[in-house]
N, C-alpha and C positions, 0 to 999 in steps of 0.2 A: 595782535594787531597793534601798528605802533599810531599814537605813541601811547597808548595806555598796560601794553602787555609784554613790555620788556625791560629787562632793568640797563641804566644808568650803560654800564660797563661794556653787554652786548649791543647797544646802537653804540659806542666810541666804538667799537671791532667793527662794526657794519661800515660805519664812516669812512673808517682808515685802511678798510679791503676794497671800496667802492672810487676810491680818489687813484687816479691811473699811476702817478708818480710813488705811491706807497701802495700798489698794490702788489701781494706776492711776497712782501716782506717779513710777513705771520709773526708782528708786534705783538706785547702780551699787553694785555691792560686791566687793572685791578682797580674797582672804586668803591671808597667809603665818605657817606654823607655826601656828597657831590666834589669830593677831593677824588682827581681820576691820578694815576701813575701811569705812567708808559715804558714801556723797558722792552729790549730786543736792539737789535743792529740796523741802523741807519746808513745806506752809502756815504752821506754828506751831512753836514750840519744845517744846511737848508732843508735833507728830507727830514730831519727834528723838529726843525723850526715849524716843519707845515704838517708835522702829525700833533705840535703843540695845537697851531690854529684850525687843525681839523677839529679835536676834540673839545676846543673851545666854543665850536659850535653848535655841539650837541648841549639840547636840553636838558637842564638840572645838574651840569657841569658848573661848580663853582672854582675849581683850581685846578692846572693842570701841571704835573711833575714830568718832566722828561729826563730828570738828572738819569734813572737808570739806562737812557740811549745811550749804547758803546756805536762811537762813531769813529774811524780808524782815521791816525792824523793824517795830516796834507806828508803829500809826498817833499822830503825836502828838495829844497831848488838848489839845479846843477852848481858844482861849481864852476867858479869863475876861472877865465882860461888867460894865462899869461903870458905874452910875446916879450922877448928881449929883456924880463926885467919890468917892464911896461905894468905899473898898477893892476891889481885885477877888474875887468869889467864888470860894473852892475849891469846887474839882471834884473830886469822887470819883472813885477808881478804879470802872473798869468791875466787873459780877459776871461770872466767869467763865462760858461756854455750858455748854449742857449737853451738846453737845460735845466739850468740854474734859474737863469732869468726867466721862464715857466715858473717854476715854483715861486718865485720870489710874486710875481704877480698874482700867482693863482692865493697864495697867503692873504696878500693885498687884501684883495675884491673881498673873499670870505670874509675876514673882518670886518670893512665896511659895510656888507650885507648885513652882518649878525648886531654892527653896532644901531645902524638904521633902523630895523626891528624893533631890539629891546629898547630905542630911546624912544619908538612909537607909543604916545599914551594909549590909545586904541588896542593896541597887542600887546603892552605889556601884561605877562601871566599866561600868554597861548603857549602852549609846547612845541616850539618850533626847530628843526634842526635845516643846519646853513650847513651844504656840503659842496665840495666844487668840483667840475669835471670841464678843464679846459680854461676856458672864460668861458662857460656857460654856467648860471647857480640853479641848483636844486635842492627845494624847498619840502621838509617831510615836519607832518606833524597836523595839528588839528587847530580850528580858530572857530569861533562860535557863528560865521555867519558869511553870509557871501559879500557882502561890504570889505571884513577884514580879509578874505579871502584877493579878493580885487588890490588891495590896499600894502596888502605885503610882497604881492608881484610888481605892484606898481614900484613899494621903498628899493625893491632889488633890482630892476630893470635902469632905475634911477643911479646906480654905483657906476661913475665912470670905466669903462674898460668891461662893461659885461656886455654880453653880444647874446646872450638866450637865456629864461628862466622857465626849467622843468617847476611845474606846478600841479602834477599829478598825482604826486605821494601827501597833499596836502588840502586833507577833506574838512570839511564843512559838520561840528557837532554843535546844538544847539546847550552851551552852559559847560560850552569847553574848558577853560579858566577854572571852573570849582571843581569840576570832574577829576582834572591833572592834578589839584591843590596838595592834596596831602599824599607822600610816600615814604617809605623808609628807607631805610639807614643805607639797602643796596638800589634804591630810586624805583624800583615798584610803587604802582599806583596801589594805594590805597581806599577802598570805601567804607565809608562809617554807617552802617544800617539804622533807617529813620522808620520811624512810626507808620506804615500802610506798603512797605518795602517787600518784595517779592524776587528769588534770585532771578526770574524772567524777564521780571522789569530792569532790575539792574542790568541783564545783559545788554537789553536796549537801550539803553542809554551810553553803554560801552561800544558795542559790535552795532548793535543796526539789527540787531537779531536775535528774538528772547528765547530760540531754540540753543544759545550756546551758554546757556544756565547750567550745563550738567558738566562746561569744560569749567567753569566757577567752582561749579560742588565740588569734583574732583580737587582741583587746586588746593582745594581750602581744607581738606577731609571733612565734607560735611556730608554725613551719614544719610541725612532727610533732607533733600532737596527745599522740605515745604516746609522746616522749620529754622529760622533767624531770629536771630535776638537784637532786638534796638541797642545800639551803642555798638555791637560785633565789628569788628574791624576782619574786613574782607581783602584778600588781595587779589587784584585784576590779572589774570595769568593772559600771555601772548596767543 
């Protein structure tokens, strides 16, 4: 269940197969400590640029590599056609598609969504992911309460040029923030077992649901569901 059950790497692949312009294109993406890499073939250097500001949008993303996009160069422009001797005619650059101009907007707005957010004091530390479909933004992830919930549709609705904010993938946990806090090295959530800690409760507090303690145990190879040890470092599986 995201955002607490998946690592770093598969929400950047969710992102980047969910965005209509790079969907289909089966990029690979590899991420350590929130340094994500991107590599696979690109039609254009604008669909680079906007699988950079996709994955810049996902949370726990602290850099994104796109150097390994192969992007096939621009076709060269014709040449110049000579009358009588007559200097050769320049050629104008092409206008860009509209196409192009899509993406270039749709880059836009997701930045400004994602910058509006994290400069929010209120949300700073929610696990939020900014994904785009159109001009319209869609918001995934978790915020501790229905204030910041109201608060971060309101910051996205606010981004000139967006015209609808999907707000569905983005529920309501009470201690959101410390929940998400610590992960490792591949952005799994992490939990550190406290003193009166039960794997059911833990679940609740993850899922909504203390019957999915035994997809925990499994995760974790824990033999005895009914035995934790304080300090345990637990990891939250999807």
């Amino acid at each position: 269940m995201w955002p607490f059950g998946k690592k770093t790497a598969d929400r950047v692949k969710d992102a980047l197969a969910d965005q209509p312009q790079l969907k289909g294109l089966g990029l690979n993406v590899t991420e350590k400590g929130g340094a994500v890499t991107v590599s696979g073939h690109a039609p254009s250097r604008a669909h680079a640029n906007l699988a950079e500001i996709v994955a810049q949008g996902v949370s726990g993303v602290k850099s994104v590599d796109i150097s390994g996009l192969q992007v096939p160069a621009q076709a060269a422009a014709p040449a110049a056609t000579q009358t009588g001797g007559a200097a050769a005619a320049q050629v104008s650059a092409p206008t860009p598609s509209a196409e192009f101009q899509e993406i270039e907007d749709s880059s836009r707005m997701a930045k400004e969504v994602l910058g509006a957010l994290r400069g929010n004091g209120e949300l700073t530390g929610n696990p939020i992911d900014v994904l785009q479909s159109g001009k319209s933004v869609i918001l995934r992830g978790v915020v501790d309460n229905d204030h910041e919930l109201r608060l971060a549709e309101q910051l996205a609705r606010g981004v000139s040029g967006v015209s609808g904010v999907d707000i569905s993938g983005l529920r309501v946990a009470q201690g959101a923030k410390e929940l998400a806090k610590e992960r490792d090295d591949e952005g799994e959530v992490l939990y550190t077992v406290k003193a009166g800690d039960t794997l059911s409760a833990i679940a609740q507090k993850y899922y909504g649901d203390m019957g999915q303690y035994t997809k925990i145990a499994q995760y974790n190879n824990i033999s005895n569901p009914d035995h934790i040890e304080v300090g345990q470092k637990i990891r939250i599986p999807a």
